[in-house]
KENU-395559 format. One line per 5 residues: for each residue y, z, x of C-alpha. Coordinates in steps of 0.05 Angstrom, whole numbers, always signed. Layout:
N
Y Z X | ...
***
This chain:
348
-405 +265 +146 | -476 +290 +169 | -516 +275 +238 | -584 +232 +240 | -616 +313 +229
-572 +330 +164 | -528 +384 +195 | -460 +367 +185 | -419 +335 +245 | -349 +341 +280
-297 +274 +262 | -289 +248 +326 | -227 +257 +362 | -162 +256 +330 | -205 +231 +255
-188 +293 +212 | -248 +298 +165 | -227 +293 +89 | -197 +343 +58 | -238 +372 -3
-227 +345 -70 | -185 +411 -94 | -144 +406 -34 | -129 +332 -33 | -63 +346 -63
-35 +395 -29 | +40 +422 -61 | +87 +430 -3 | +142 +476 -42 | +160 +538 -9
+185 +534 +67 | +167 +585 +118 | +219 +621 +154 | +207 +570 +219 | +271 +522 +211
+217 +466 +243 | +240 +406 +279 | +303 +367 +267 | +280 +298 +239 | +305 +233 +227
+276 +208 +167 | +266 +130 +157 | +229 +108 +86 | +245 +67 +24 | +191 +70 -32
+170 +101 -74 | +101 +111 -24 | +140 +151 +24 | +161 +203 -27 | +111 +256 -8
+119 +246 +65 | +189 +253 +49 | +179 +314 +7 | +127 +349 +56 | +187 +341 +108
+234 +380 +69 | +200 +438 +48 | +175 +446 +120 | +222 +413 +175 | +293 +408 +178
+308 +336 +157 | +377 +313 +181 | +388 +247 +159 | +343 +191 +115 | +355 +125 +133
+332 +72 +75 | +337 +6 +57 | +410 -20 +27 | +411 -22 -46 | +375 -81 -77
+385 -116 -152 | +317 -96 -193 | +290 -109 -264 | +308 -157 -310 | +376 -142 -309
+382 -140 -240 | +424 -84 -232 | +437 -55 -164 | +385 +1 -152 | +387 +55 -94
+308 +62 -58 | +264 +116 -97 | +280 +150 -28 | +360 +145 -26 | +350 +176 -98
+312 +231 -64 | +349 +246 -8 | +420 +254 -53 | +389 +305 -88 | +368 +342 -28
+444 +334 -2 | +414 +299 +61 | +458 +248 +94 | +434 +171 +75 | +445 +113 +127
+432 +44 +97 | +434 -9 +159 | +429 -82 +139 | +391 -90 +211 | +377 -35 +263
+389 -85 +320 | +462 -88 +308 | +504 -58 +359 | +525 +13 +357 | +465 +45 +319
+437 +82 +373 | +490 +119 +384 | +504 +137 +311 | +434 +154 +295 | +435 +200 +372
+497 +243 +339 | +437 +276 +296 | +411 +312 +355 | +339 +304 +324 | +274 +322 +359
+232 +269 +324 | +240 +201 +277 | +194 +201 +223 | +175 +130 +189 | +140 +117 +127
+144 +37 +95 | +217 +29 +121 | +220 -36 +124 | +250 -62 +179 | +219 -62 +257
+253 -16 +298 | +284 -40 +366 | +264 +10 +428 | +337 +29 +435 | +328 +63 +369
+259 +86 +377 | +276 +121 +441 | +336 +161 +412 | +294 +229 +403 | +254 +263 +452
+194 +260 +416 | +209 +194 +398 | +187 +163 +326 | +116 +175 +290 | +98 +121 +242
+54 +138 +181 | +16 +71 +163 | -40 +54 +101 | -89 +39 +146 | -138 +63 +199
-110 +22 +251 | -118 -27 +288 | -142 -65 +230 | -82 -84 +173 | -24 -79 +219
+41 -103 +176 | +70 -97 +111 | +20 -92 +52 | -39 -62 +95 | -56 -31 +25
-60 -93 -12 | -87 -133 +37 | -158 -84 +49 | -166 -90 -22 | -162 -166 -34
-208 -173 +30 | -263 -130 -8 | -261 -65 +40 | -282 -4 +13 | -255 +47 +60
-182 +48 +89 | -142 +108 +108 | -77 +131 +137 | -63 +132 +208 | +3 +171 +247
+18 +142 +317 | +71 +134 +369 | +113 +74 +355 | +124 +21 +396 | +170 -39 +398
+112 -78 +379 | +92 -77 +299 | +44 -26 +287 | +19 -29 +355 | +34 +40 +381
-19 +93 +402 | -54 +135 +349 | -46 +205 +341 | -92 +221 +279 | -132 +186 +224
-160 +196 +166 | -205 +157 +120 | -222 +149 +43 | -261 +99 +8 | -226 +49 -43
-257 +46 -112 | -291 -1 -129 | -240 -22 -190 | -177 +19 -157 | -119 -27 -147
-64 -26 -100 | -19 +14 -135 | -64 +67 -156 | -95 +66 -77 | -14 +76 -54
-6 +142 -95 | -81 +167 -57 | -54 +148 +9 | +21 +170 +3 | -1 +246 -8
-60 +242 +53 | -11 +216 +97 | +37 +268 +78 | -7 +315 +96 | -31 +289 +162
+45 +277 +193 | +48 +358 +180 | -11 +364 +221 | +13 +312 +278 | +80 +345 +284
+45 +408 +283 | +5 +375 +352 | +67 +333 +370 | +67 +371 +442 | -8 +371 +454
-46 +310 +416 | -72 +263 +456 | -39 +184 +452 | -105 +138 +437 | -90 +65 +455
-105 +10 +402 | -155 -35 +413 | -111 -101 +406 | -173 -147 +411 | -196 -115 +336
-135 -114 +309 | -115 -151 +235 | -59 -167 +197 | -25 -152 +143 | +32 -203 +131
+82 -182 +71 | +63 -213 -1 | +86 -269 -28 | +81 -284 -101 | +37 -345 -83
-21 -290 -53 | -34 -274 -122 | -47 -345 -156 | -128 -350 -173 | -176 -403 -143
-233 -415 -199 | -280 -453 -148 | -275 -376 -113 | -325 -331 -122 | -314 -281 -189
-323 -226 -144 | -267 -245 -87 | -213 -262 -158 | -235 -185 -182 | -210 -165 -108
-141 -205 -118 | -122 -182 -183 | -135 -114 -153 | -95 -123 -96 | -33 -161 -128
-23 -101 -182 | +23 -82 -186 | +55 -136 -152 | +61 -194 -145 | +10 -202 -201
-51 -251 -207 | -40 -307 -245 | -70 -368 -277 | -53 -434 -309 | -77 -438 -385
-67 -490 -440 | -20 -432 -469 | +25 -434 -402 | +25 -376 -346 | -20 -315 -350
-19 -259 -307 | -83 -216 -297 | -79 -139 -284 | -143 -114 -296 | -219 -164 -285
-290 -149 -277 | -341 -202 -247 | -408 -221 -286 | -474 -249 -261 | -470 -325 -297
-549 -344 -293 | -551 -410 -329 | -478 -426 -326 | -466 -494 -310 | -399 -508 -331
-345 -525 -279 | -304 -469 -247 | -240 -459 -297 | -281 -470 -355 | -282 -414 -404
-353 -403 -425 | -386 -343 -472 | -405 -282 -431 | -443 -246 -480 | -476 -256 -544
-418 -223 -584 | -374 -282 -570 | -331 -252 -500 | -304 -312 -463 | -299 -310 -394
-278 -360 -340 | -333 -399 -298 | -320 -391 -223 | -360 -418 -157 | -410 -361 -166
-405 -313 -223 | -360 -302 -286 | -290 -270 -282 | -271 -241 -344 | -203 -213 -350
-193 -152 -393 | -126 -132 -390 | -71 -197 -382 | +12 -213 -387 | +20 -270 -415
+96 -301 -393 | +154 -269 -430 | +100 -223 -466 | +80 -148 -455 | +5 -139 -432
-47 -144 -478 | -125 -149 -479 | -154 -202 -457 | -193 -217 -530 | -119 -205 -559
-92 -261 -513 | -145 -319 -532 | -135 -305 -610 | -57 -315 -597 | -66 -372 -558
-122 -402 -602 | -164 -411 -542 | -246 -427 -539 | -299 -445 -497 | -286 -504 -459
-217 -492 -444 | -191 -495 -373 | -156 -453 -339 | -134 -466 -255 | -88 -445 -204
-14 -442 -226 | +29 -492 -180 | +98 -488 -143
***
């Protein structure tokens, strides 16, 4: 960041500056000799890995608490959280409460003397009576520079809303949901063609990093209040925020099949059934006329691409139903599809 006179400037207070590209992924093997504080460590995916890790190798960690077991893939087998995995292997202690309000879990979590609670995408809200059980009390690590994209999918959501910077931020929770005050922040821009997944392995590794650095301050960082009146949301997806609008603009459908990969997934409504979009690019479309849904050519070699309210969207790498992906060009010779097909929004 540089001044209006070029010489470079301070962040401002409690904004950590970036770290430099050879440092951005910074190994946290080998533990000092300084046992560190006792945490209580509450994560489930696979984005909370690093914090995870970073704990280990520098704090003592004496219990992860994680999400119960859950069936996954198509066979739906019960799966432990990337984090339970984790944790066994480090021969830490795994809680998995159905709900954190229920009586009695207080007291149980209190019986591991811990200084702090660490929490990275848990997934649940945490009542005060279990927020309160350490001194320090409990230091959320959210995807976003808050207050803006409080909730859920904060990752998702700054990516189908066309930002192009988002960050992590540690602060002091709260009862509230991610309405506590900040400790630190740190920003980084978003790609212009990143999606969500690939943006959640960037900001799973900087906000490893900066929890070291606010436990490291725990005793003397100041608490900033959030300013509530700027504050957005972040709601958890559903698989309906990824179905595609045509009569949108090809620019704001690029931004949702970004932001719904890896899940839920964008999808359309073809003549060939459902279709599921995981990687599109927007096109100028001077001259286009056709109705948004129509496909149209996009370039002289032939490349169809779908007519929206203000540009082209042309999908390049799609799933159709029961399929594998494929590219797009692939897809339209299977499906024996040409210009002046329609495609739409998929319904219920």
């Amino acid at each position: 960041m540089k001044s209006k006179k070029g010489a470079p400037s301070e962040p401002p207070p409690n904004r950590v500056a970036p770290a430099e590209p050879a440092l951005e992924r910074e190994s946290f093997r080998g533990a000092s000799s300084d046992p560190g504080l006792r945490v209580l460590f509450y994560g489930t995916p696979a984005f909370a890995l690093p914090t995870l890790e970073a704990l280990l190798a520098h704090h003592q960690v004496v219990a992860v608490i994680t999400q119960p077991d859950k069936p996954a893939g198509r066979g739906r087998a019960v799966t432990p959280s990337p984090v339970k995995r984790r944790a066994l292997l480090a021969a830490v202690p795994v809680l998995q409460p159905p709900r954190l309000r229920d009586a009695g879990w207080p007291e149980r979590l209190a019986e591991y003397r811990a200084d702090v609670a660490v929490v990275a995408a848990f997934g649940q809200i945490l009542p005060k009576a279990v927020l309160d059980v350490q001194a320090h009390g409990s230091i959320n690590v959210h995807a976003s520079v808050l207050p803006r994209y409080r909730g859920a999918a904060p990752i998702a959501w700054a990516i189908m809303r066309g930002e192009t910077e988002t960050g992590i931020t540690t602060f002091q929770m709260d009862p509230g949901m991610d309405t506590g005050d900040m400790l630190l922040t740190e920003a980084t821009p978003i790609g212009p063609e990143e999606t969500a997944g690939e943006l959640s392995v960037r900001l799973a590794e900087i906000g490893a990093r900066l929890l070291l650095q606010t436990l490291e301050g725990i005793d003397t960082l100041p608490r900033i209040p959030q300013d509530h009146a700027k504050a957005t949301l972040a709601p958890r997806l559903k698989k309906e925020d990824g179905w595609l609008r045509p009569a949108e603009p090809a620019r704001d459908l690029v931004n949702r099949v970004r932001g719904c990969n890896p899940w839920p997934g964008a999808a359309l409504l073809t003549p060939a059934g459902r279709l599921l979009l995981w990687r599109a690019a927007a096109r100028p479309a001077p001259g286009v006329t056709a109705p948004p849904g129509t496909l149209v050519p996009a370039s002289p070699e032939g490349v169809l691409a779908i007519a929206t309210a203000d540009g082209l969207l042309v999908p390049l790498e799609v799933q159709p139903e029961n399929r594998k992906a494929m590219p797009w060009a692939d897809f339209l010779r299977g499906a024996r599809l040409a210009a002046g097909a329609r495609v739409s929004e998929p319904v219920p």
